[in-house]
C-alpha positions as CSV (number, residue, x, y, z in Angstrom):
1,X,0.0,0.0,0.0
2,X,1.1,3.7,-0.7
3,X,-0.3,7.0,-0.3
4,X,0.8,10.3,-2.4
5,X,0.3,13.8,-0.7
6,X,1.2,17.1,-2.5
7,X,3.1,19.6,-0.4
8,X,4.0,23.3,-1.1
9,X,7.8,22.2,-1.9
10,X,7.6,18.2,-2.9
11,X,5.9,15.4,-3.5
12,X,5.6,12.8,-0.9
13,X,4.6,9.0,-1.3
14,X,4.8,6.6,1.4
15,X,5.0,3.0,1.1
16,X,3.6,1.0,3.9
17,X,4.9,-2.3,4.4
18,X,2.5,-5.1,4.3
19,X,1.9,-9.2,4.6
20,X,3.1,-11.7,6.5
21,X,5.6,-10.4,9.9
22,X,8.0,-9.8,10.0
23,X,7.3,-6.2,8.1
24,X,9.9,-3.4,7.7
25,X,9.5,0.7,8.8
26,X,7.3,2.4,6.6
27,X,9.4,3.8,3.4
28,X,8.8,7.7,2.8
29,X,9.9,9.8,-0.4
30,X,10.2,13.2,-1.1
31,X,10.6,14.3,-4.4
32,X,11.5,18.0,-4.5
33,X,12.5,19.8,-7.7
34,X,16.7,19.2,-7.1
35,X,16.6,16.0,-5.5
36,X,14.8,13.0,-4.0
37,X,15.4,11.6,-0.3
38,X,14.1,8.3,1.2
39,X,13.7,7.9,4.7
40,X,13.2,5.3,6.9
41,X,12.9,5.2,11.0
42,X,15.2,2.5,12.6
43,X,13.9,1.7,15.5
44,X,17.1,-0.3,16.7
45,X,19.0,2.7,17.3
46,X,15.4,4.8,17.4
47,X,16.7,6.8,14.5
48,X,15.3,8.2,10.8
49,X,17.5,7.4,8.4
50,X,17.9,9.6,4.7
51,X,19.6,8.8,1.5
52,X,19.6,11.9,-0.6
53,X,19.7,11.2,-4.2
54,X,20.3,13.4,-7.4
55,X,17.3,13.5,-10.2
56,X,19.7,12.1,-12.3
57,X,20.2,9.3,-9.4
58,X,16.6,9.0,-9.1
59,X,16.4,7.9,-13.5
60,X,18.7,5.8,-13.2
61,X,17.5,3.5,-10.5
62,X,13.5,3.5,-12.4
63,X,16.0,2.5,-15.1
64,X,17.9,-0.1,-13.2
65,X,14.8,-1.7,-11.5
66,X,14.0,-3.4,-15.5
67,X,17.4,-3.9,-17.1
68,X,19.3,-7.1,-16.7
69,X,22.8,-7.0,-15.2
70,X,25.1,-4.9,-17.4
71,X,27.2,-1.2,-16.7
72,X,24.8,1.4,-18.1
73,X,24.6,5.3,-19.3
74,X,21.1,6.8,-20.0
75,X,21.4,8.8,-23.3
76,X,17.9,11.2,-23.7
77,X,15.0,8.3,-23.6
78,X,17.6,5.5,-25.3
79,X,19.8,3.0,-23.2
80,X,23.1,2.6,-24.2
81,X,25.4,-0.5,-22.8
């Protein structure tokens, strides 16, 4: 499950874990204009953790997620290996 909310400055979506235990911290995304973080609350060491990626970052791992193993550069809208 995931919800999407609209903010003055990003674009949030917030993936919710959910099946069969043992299930993970909810996932949450900001997409601002310059950048994209993720977050995710440890509750280990009862703390939020944030990867910050680039937009550039961000096509390339929608990218990744349906290519087969390889060493990649996006060109425009074509793949080049």
């Amino acid at each position: 499950m995931f919800s999407i909310e609209h903010e003055f400055d990003s674009t949030v979506i917030t993936l919710v874990d959910e099946g069969n235990a043992p299930l993970t911290e909810d996932v949450i995304v900001n997409a601002f204009e310059e950048c994209i973080t993720v977050e995710q609350y440890d509750p280990r060491t009862d703390q939020v953790h944030r990867i910050t990626l680039s937009i550039s970052q961000a096509r390339d791992l929608a990218a990744a997620l349906n290519l087969p193993e390889g060493v990649y550069k996006l060109a425009g809208d074509n793949r080049t290996k």
